[in-house]
N, C-alpha and C positions, 0 to 999 in steps of 0.2 A: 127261341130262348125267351121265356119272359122278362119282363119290362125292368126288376125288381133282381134279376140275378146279371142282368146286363148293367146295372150300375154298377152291383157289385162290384165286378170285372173290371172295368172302368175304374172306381176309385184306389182300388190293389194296382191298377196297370202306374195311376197317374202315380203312387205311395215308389211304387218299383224304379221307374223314372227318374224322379228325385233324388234316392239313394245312389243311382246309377251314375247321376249327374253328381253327387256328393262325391264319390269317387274319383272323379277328376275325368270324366268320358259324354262328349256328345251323345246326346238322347235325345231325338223327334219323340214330341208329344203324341201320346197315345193316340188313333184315330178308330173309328168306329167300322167297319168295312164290311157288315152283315151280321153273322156268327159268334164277330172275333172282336178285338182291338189290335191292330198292330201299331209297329213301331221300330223306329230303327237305331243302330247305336255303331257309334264310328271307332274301331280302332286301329292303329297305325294305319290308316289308309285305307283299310277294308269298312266296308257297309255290312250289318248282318241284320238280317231279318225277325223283330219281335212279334212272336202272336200269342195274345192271352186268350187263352181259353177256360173255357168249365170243366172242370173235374166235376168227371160223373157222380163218382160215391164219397168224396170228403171234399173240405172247408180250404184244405192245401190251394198255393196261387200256382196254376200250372202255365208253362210258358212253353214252344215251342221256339227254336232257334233254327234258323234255314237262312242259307246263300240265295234260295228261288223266290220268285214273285212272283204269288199265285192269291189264289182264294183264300178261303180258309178251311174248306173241303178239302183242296189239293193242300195243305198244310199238313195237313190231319195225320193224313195217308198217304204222302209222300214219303219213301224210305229214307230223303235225305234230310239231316237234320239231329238235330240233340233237345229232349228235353230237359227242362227244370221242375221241380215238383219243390215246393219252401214252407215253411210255415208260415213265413213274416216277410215283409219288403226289403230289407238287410238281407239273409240269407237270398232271396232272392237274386237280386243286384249280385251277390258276392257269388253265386251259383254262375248266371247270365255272364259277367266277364269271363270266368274261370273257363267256359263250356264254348265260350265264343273266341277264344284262343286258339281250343282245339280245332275248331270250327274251320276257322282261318290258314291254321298249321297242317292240317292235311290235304294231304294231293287229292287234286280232284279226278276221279276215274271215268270214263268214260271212252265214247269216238276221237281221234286224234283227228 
């Protein structure tokens, strides 16, 4: 990813954060991890994983949301998880809580 769509990313991630945090919700500051930025955001006791990514074909801030801690390859294309797709850091944040409830609220399936 060039040098110049990696700020981008960055500046949307840190805009998303603050709004996030405006809402009354711990949010770790964006980090830089290769690819991606992630980031984490605490609700009732649960941790859920933020990864800003590039949208391929528009301007939209795109966000993935996952319980795993992985790359941002294994992000990508991991089945588990919920995106956000926003036009602005507000919708964003208000997307991110919303998605990360669900997140939270469903049974995890799997090996017992």
């Amino acid at each position: 990813m060039s040098r110049e769509k990696m700020k981008k990313i960055a500046a949307e991630a840190r805009e998303v954060v603050k709004e996030i945090r405006d809402l009354g919700y711990r949010c770790s500051e964006p980090e830089d991890v290769g690819d991606c930025l992630e980031s984490y955001v605490e609700l009732d006791d649960n941790v859920v994983r933020l990864v800003f990514l590039q949208p391929r074909y528009t301007d939209l801030i795109l966000v993935k949301l996952t319980d795993e801690v992985s790359g941002c390859e294994e992000a990508i294309y991991s089945p588990r998880g919920l995106y956000v797709l926003a036009n602005n850091p507000r919708e964003a944040a208000d997307a991110i809580i919303s998605k990360a409830k669900m997140l939270i609220a469903k049974p995890r399936s799997g090996p017992s």
